[in-house]
Biopython code that builds the backbone (N, CA, C, O; Angstrom):
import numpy as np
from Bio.PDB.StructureBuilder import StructureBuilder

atoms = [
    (1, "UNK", "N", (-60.056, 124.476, -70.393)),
    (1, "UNK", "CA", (-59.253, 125.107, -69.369)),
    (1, "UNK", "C", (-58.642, 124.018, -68.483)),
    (1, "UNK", "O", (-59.385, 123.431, -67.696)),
    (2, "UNK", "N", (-57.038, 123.631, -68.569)),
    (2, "UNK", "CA", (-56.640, 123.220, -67.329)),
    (2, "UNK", "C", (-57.417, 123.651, -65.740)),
    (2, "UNK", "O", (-57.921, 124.676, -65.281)),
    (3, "UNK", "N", (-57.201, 122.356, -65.277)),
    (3, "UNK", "CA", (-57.284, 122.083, -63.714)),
    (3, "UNK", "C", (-56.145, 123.021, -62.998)),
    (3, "UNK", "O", (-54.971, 122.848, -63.327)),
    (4, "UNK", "N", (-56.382, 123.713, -62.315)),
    (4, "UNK", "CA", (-55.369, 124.425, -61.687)),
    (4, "UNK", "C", (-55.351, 123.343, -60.139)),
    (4, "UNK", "O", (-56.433, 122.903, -59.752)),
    (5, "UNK", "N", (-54.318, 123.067, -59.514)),
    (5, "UNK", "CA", (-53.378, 122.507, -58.292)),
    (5, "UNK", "C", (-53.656, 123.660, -57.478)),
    (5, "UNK", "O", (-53.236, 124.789, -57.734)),
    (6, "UNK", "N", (-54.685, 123.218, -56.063)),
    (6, "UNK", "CA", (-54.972, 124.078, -54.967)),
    (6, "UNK", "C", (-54.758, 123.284, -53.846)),
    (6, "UNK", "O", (-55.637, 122.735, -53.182)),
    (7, "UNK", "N", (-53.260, 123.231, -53.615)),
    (7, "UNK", "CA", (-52.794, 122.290, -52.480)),
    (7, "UNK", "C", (-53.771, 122.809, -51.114)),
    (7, "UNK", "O", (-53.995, 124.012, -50.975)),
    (8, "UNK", "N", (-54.216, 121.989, -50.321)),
    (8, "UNK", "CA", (-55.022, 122.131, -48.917)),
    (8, "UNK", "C", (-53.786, 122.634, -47.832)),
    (8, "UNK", "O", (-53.091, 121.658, -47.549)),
    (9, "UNK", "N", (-53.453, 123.533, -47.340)),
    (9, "UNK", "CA", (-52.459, 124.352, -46.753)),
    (9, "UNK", "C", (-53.064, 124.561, -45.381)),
    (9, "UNK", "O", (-54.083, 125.215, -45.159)),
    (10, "UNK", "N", (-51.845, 123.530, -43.913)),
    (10, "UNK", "CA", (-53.031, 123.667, -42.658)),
    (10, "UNK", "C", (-51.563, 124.140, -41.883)),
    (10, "UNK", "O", (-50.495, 123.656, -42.259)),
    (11, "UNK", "N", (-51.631, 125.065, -40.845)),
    (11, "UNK", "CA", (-50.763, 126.074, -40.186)),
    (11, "UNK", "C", (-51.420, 125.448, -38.905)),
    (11, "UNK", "O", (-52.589, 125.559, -38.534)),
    (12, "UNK", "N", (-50.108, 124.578, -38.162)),
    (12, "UNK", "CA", (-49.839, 123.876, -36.958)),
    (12, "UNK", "C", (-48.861, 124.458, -36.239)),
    (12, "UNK", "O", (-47.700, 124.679, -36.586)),
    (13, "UNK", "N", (-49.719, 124.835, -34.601)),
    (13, "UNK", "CA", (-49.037, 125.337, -34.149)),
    (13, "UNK", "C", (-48.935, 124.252, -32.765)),
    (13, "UNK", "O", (-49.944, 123.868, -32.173)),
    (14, "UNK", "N", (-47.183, 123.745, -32.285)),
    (14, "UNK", "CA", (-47.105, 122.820, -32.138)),
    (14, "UNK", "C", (-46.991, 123.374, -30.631)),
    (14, "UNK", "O", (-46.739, 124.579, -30.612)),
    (15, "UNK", "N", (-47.113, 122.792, -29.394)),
    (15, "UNK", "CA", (-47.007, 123.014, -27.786)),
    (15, "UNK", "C", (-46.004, 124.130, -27.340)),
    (15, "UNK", "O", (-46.226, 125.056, -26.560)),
    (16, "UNK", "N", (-45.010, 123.873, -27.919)),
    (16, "UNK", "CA", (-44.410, 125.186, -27.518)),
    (16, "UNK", "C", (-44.455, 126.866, -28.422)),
    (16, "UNK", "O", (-43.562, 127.712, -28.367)),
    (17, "UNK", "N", (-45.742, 126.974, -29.195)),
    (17, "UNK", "CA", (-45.939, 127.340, -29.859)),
    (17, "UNK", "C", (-45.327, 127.913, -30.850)),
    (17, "UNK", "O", (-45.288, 129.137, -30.977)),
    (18, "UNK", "N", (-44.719, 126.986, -31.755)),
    (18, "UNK", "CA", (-44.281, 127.024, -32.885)),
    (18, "UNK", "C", (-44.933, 126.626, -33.704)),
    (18, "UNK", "O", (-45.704, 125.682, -33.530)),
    (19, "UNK", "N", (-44.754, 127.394, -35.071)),
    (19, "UNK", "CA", (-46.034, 126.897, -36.597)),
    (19, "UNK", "C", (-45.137, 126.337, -37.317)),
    (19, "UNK", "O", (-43.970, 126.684, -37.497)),
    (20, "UNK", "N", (-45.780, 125.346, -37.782)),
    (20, "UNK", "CA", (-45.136, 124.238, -38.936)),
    (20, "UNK", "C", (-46.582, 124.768, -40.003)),
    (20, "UNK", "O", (-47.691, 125.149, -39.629)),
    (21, "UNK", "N", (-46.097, 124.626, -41.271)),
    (21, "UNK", "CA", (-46.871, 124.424, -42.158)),
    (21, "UNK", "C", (-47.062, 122.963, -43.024)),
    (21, "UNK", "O", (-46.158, 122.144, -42.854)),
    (22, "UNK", "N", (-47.540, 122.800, -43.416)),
    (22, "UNK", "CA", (-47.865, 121.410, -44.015)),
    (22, "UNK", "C", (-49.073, 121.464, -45.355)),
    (22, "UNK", "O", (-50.151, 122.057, -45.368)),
    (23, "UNK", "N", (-48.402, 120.572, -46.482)),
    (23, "UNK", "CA", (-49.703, 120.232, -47.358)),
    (23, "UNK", "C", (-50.443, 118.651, -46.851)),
    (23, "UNK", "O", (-49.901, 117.613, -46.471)),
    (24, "UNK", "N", (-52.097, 119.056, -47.066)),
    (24, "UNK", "CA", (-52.466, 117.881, -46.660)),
    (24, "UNK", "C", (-52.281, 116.677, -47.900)),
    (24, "UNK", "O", (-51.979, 117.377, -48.866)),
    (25, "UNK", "N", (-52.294, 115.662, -48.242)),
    (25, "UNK", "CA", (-52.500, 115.262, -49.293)),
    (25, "UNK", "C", (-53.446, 114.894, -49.229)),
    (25, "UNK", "O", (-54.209, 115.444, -50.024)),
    (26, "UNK", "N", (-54.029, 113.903, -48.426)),
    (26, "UNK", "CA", (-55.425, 112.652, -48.063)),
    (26, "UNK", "C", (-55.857, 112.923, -46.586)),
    (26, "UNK", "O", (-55.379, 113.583, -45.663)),
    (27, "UNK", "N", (-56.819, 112.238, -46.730)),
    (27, "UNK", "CA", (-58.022, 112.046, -45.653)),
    (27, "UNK", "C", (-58.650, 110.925, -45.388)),
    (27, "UNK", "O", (-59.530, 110.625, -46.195)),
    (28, "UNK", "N", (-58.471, 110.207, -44.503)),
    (28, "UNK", "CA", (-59.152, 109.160, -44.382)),
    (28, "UNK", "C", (-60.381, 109.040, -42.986)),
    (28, "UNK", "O", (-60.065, 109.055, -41.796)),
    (29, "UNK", "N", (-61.613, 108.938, -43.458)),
    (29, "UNK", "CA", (-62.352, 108.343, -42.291)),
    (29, "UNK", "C", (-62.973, 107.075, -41.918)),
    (29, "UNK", "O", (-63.570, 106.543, -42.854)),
    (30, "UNK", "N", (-62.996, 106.483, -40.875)),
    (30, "UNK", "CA", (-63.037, 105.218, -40.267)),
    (30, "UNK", "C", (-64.827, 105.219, -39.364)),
    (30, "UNK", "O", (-65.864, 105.882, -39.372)),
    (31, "UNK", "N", (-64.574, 104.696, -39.072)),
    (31, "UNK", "CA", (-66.478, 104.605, -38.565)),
    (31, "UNK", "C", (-65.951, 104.764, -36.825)),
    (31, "UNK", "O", (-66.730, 104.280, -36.003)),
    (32, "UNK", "N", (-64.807, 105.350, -36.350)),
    (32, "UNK", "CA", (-64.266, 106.014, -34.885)),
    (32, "UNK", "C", (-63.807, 107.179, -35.105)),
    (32, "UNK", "O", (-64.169, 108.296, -34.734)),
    (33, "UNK", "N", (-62.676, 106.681, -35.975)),
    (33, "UNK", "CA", (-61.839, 108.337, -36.487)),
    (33, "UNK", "C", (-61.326, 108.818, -37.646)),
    (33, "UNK", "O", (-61.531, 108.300, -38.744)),
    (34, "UNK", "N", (-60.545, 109.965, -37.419)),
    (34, "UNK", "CA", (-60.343, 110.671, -38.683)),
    (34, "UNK", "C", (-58.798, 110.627, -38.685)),
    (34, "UNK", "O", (-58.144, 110.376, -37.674)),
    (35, "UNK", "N", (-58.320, 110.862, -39.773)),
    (35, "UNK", "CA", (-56.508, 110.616, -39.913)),
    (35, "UNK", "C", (-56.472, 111.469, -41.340)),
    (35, "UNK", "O", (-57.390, 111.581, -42.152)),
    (36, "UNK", "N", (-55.141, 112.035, -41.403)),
    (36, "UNK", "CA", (-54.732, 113.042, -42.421)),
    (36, "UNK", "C", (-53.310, 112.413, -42.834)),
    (36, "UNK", "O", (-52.785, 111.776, -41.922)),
    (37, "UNK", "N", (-52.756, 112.461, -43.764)),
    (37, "UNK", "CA", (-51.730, 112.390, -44.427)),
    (37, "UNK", "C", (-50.875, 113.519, -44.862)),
    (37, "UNK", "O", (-51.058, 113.666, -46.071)),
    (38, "UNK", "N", (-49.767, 114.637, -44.275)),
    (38, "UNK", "CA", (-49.131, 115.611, -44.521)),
    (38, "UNK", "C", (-47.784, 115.525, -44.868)),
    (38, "UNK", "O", (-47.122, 114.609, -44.381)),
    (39, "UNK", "N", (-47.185, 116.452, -45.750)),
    (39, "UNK", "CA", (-45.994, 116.541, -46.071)),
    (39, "UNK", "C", (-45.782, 118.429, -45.252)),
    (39, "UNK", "O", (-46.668, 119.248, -45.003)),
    (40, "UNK", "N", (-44.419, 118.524, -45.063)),
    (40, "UNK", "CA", (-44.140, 119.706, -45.321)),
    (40, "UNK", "C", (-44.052, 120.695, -46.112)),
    (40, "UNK", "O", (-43.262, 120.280, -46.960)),
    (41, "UNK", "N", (-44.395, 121.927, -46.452)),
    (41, "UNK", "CA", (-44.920, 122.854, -46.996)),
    (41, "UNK", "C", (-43.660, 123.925, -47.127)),
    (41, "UNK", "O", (-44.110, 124.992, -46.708)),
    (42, "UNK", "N", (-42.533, 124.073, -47.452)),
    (42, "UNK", "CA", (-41.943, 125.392, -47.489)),
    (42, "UNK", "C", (-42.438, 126.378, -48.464)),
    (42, "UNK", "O", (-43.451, 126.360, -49.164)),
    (43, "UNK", "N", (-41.464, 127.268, -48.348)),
    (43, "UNK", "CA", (-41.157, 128.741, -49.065)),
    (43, "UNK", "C", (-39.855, 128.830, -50.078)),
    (43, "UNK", "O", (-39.797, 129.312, -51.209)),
    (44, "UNK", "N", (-38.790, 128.171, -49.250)),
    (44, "UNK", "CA", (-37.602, 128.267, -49.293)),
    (44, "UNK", "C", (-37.334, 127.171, -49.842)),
    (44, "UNK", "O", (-37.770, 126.095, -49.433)),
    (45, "UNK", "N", (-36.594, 127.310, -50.824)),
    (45, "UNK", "CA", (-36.691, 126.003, -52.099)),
    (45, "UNK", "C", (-35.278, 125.111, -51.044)),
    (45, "UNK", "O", (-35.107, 123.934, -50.726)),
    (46, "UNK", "N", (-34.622, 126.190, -50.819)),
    (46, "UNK", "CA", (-32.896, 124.688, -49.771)),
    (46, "UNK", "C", (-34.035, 124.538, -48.760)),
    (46, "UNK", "O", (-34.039, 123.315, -48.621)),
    (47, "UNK", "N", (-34.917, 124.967, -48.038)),
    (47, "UNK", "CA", (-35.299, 123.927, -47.161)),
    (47, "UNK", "C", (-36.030, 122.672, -47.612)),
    (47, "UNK", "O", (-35.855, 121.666, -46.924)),
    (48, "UNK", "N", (-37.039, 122.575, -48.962)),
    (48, "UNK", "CA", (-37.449, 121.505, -49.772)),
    (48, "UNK", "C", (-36.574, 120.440, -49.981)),
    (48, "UNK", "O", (-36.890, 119.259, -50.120)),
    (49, "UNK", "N", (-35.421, 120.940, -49.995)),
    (49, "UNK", "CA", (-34.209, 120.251, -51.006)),
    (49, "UNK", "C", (-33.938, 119.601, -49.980)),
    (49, "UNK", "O", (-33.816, 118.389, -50.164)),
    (50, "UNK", "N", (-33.766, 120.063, -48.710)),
    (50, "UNK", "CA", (-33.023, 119.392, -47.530)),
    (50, "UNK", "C", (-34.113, 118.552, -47.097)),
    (50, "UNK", "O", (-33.675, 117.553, -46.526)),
    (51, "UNK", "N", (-35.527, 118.595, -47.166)),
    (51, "UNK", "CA", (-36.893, 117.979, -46.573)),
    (51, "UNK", "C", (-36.344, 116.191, -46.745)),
    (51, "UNK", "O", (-35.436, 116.027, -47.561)),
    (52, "UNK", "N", (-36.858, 114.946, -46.028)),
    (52, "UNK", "CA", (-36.594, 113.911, -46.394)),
    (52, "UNK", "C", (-37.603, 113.268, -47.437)),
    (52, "UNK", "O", (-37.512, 112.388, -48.293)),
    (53, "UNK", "N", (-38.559, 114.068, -46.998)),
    (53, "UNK", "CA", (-39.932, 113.687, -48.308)),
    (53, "UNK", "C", (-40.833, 112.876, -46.952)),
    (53, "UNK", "O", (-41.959, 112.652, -47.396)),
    (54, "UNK", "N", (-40.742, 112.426, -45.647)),
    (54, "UNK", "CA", (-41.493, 111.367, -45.268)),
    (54, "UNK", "C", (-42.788, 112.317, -44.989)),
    (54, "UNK", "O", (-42.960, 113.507, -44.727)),
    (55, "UNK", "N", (-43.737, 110.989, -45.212)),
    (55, "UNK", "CA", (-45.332, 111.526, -45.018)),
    (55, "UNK", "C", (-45.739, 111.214, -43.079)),
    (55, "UNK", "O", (-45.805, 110.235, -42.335)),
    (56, "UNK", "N", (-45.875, 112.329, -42.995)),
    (56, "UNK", "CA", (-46.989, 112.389, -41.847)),
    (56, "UNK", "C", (-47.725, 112.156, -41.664)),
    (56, "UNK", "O", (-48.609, 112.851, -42.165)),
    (57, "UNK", "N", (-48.215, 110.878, -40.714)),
    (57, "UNK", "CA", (-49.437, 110.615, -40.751)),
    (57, "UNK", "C", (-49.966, 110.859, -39.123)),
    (57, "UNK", "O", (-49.372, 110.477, -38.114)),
    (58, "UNK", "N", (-50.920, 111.411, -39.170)),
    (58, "UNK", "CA", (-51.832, 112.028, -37.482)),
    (58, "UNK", "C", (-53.071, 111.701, -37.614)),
    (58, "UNK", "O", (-53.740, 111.643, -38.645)),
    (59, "UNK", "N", (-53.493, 111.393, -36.071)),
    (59, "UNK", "CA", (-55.405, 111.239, -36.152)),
    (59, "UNK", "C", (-55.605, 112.572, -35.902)),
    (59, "UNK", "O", (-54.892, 113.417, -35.360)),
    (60, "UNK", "N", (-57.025, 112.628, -36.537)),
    (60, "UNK", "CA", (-57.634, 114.371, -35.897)),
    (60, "UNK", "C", (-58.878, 113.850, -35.291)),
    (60, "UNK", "O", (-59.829, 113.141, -35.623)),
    (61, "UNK", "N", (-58.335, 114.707, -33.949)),
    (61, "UNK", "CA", (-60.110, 115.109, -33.193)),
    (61, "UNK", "C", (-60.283, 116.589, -33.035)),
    (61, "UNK", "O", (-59.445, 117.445, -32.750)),
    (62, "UNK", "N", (-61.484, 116.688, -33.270)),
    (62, "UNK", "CA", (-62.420, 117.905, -32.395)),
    (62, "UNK", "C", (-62.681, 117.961, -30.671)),
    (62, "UNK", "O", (-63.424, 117.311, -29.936)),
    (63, "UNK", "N", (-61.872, 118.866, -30.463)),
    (63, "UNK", "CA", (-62.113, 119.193, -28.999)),
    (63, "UNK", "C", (-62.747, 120.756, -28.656)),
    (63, "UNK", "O", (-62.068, 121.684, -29.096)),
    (64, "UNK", "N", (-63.806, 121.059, -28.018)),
    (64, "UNK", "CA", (-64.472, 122.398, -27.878)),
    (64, "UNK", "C", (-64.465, 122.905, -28.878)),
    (64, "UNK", "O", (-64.238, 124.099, -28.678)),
    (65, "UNK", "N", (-64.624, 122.640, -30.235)),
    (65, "UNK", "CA", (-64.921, 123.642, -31.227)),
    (65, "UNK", "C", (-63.522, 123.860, -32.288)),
    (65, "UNK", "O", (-63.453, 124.330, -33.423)),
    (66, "UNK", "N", (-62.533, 123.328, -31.424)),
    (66, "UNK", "CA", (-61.116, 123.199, -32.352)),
    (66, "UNK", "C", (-60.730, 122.180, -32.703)),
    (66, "UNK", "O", (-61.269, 121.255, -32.096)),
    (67, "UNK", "N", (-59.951, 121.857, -33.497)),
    (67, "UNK", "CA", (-59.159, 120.855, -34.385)),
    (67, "UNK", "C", (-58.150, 120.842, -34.068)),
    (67, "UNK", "O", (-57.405, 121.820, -34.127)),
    (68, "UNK", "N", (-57.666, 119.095, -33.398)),
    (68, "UNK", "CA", (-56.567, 118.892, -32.788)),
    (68, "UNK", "C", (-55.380, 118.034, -33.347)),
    (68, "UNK", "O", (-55.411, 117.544, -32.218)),
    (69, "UNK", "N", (-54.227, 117.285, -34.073)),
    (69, "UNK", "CA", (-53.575, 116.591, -34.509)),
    (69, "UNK", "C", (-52.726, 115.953, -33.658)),
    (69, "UNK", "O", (-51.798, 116.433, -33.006)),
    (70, "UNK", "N", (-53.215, 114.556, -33.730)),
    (70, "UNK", "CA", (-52.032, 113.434, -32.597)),
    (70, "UNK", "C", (-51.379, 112.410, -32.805)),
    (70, "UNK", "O", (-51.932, 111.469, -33.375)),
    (71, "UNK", "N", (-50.542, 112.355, -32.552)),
    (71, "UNK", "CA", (-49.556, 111.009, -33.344)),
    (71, "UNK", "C", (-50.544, 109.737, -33.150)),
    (71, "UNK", "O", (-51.388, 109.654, -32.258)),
    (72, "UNK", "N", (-50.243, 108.588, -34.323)),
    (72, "UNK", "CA", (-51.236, 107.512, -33.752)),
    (72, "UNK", "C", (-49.929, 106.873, -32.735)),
    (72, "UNK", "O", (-48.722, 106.994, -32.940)),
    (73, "UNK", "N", (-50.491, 106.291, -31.794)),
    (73, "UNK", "CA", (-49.745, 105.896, -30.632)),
    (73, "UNK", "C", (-49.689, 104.363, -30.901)),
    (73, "UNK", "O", (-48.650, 103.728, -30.724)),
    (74, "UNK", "N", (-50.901, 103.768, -31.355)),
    (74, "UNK", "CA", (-50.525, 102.083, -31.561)),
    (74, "UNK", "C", (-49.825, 101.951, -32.978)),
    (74, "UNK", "O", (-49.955, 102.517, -34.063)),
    (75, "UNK", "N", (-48.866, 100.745, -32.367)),
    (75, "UNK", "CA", (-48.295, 100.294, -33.960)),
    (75, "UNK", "C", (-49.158, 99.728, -34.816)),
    (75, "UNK", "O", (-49.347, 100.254, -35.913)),
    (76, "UNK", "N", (-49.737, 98.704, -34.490)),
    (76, "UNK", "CA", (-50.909, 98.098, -35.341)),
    (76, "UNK", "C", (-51.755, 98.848, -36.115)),
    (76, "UNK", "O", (-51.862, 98.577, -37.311)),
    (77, "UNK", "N", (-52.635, 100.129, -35.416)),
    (77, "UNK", "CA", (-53.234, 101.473, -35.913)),
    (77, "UNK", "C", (-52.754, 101.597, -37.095)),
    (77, "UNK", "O", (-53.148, 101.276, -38.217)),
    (78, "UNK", "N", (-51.390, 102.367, -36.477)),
    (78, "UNK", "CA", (-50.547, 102.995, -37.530)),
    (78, "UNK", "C", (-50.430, 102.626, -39.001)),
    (78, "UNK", "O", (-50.758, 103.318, -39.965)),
    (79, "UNK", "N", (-49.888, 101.380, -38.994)),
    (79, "UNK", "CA", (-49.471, 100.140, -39.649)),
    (79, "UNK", "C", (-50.651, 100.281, -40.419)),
    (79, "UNK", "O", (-50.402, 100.660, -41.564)),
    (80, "UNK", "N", (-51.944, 100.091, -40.158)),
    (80, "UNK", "CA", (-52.937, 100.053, -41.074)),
    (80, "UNK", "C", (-53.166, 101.151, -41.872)),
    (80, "UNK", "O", (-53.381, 100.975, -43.071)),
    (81, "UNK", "N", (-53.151, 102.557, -41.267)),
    (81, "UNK", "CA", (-53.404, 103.470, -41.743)),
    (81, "UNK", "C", (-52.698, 103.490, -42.445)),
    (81, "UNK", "O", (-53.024, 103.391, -43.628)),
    (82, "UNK", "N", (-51.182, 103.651, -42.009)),
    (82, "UNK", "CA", (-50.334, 103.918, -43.291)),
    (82, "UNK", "C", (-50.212, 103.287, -44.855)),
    (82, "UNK", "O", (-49.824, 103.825, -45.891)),
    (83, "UNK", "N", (-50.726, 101.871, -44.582)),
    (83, "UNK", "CA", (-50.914, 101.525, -45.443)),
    (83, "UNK", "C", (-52.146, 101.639, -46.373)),
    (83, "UNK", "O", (-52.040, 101.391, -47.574)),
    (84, "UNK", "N", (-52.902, 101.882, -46.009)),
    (84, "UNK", "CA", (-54.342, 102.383, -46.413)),
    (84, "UNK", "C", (-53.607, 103.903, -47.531)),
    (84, "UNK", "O", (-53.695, 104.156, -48.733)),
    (85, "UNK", "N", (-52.904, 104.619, -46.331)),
    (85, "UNK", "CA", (-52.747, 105.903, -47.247)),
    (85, "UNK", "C", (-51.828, 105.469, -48.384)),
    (85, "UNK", "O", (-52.331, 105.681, -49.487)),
    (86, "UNK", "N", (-50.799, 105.001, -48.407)),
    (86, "UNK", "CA", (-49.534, 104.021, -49.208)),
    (86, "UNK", "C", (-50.592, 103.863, -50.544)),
    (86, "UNK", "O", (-50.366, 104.547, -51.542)),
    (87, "UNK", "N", (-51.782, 102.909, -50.511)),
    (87, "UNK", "CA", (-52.593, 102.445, -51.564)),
    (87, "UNK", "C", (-52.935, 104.078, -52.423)),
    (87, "UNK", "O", (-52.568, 104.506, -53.518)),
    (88, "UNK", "N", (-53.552, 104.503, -51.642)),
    (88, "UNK", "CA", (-54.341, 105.698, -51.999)),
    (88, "UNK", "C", (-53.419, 106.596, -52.911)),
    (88, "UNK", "O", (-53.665, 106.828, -54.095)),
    (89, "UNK", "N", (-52.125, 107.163, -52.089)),
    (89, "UNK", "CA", (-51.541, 107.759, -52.776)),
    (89, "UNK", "C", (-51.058, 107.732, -53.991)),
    (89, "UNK", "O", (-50.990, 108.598, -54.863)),
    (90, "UNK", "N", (-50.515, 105.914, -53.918)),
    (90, "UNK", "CA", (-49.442, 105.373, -55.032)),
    (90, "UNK", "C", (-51.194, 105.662, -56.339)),
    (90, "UNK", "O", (-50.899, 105.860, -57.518)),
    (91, "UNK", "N", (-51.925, 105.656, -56.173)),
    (91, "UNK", "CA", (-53.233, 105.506, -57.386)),
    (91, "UNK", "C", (-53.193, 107.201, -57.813)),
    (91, "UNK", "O", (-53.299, 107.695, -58.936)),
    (92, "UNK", "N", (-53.008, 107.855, -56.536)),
    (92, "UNK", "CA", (-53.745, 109.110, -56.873)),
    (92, "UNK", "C", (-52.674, 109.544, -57.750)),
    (92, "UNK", "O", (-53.055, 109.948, -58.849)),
    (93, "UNK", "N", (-50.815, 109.566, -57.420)),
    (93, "UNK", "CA", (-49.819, 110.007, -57.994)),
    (93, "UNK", "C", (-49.076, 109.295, -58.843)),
    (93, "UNK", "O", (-47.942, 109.595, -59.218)),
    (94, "UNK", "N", (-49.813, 108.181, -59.210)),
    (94, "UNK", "CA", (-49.224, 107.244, -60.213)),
    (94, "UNK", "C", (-47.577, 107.181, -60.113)),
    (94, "UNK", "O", (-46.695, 107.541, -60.893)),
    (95, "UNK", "N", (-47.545, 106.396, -58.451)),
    (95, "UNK", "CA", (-46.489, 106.061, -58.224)),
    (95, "UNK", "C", (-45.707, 104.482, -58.034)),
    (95, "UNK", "O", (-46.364, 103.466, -57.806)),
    (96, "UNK", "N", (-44.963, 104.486, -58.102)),
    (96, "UNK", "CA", (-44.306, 103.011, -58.442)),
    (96, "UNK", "C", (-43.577, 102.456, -57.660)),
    (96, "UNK", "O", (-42.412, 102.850, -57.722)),
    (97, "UNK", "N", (-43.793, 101.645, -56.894)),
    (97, "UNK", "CA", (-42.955, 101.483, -55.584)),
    (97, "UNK", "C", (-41.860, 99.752, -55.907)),
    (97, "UNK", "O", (-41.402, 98.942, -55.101)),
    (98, "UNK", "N", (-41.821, 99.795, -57.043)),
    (98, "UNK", "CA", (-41.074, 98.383, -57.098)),
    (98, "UNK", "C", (-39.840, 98.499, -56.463)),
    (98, "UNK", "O", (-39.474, 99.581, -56.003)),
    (99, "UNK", "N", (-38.942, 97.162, -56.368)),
    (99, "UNK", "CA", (-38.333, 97.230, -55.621)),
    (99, "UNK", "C", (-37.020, 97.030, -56.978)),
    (99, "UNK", "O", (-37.167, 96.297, -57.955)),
    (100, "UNK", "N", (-35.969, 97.760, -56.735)),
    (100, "UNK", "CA", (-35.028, 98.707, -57.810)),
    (100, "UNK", "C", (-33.972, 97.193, -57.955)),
    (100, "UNK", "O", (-32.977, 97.199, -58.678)),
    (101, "UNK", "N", (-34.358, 96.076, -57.218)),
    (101, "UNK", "CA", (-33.173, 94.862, -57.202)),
    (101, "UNK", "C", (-33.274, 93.961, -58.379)),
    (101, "UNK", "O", (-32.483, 93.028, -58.512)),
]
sb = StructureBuilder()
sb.init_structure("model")
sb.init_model(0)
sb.init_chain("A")
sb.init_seg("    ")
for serial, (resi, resn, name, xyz) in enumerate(atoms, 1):
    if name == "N":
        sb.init_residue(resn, " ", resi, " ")
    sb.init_atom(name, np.array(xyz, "f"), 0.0, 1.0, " ", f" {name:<3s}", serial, name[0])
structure = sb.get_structure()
């Protein structure tokens, strides 16, 4: 029996309370914090089409019992994480990032 694809599907509802949907792809934890890797999630195949493809990357904390998502604020942070996820992904999706010159 094929593996059936059960994308992780998380419904963000952003300050002015609006919901974005998002697939998670990855997860990363650190011995401080936690960080997620998301793409956007449509319905509507022209909004896919129009999507730029960039990955989202946010730390998550737990506050009172809920789950919160926040931009990383340092560049350096960032910079690491992203690249951390960059590794991960390009293995998991057997992707190829050469450079086309």
């Amino acid at each position: 029996m094929e593996d059936a694809y059960n994308p992780n599907i998380l419904t963000v509802t952003d300050d002015d309370g609006t919901e974005h949907v998002f697939e998670e792809l990855d997860r990363i934890e650190t011995d401080t914090d936690r960080y997620v890797a998301l793409i956007p999630s449509y319905d509507d195949s022209e909004e896919l089409l129009e999507d730029d493809g960039e990955l989202i990357i946010v730390k998550v904390r737990e506050e009172d019992g809920e789950t919160f998502l926040y931009p990383i604020e340092d560049d350096k942070e960032f910079a690491e994480i992203a690249h951390v996820f960059e590794e991960r992904l390009q293995d998991l999706f057997e992707i190829d990032l050469e450079d086309d010159n």
